[in-house]
C-alpha positions in Angstrom: 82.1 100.7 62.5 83.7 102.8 64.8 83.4 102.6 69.0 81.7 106.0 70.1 82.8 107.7 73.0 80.7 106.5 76.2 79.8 109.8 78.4 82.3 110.3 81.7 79.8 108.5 83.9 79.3 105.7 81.5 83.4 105.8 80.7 84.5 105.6 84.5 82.2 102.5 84.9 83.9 101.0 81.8 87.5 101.8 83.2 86.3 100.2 86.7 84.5 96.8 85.4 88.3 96.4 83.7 89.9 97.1 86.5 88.0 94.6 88.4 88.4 91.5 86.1 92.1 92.2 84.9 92.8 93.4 88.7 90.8 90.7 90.2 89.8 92.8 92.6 86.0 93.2 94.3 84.2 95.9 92.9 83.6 97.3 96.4 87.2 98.0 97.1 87.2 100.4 94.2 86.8 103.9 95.8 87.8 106.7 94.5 90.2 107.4 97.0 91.9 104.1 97.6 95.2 104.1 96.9 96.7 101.8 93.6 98.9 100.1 96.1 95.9 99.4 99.1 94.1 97.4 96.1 97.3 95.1 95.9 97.8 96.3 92.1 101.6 96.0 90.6 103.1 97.4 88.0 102.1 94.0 85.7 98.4 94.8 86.9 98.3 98.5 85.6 99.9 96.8 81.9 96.8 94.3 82.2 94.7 96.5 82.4 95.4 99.3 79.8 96.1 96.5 77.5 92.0 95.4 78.2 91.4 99.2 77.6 93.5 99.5 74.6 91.3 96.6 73.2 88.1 97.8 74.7 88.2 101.3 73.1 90.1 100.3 70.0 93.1 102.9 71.0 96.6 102.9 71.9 97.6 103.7 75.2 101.6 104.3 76.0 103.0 102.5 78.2 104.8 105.6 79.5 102.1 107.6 80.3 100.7 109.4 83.0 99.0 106.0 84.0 102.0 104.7 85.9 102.1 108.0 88.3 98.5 107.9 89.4 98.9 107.0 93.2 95.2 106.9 93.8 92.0 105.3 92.3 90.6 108.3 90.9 93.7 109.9 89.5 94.1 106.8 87.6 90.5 106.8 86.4 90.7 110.6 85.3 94.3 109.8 83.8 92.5 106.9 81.5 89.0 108.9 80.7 90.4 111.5 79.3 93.0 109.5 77.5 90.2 107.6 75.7 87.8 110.8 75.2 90.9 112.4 73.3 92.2 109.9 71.6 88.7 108.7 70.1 87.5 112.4 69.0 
């Protein structure tokens, strides 16, 4: 059985509950507009965690991708949604 696509609103909740565990981080910090490096995530984080979404969503995500150049929260979010939403179409 294949994983469906969760909607945007349902995705972005996805993305942030893996953040939290693989980031350890409190789901309150997570705002939109923190920045990757005010949540105290490194480079080994961001691999944690699109190796949980890689899992999660049953796709491949490169390791050279436009994950690594998101500065902020949300650009890292958007970066990963529509990742997922075009690879699983």
């Amino acid at each position: 059985m294949e994983a469906k696509v969760p909607d945007q609103t349902e995705l972005v909740d996805q993305i942030i509950d893996v953040i939290v565990s693989e980031g350890m981080i409190d789901r309150d910090k997570i705002k939109l507009d923190a920045s990757i490096e005010s949540l105290g995530l490194k480079s080994i984080d961001i691999v944690m965690i699109l190796t949980a979404l890689e899992e999660k969503f049953d796709v491949y995500i490169p390791m050279d991708g436009p994950f690594h150049e998101a500065k902020d929260v949300k650009s890292l979010i958007d970066a990963m949604a529509s990742y997922i939403s075009k690879e699983k179409k």
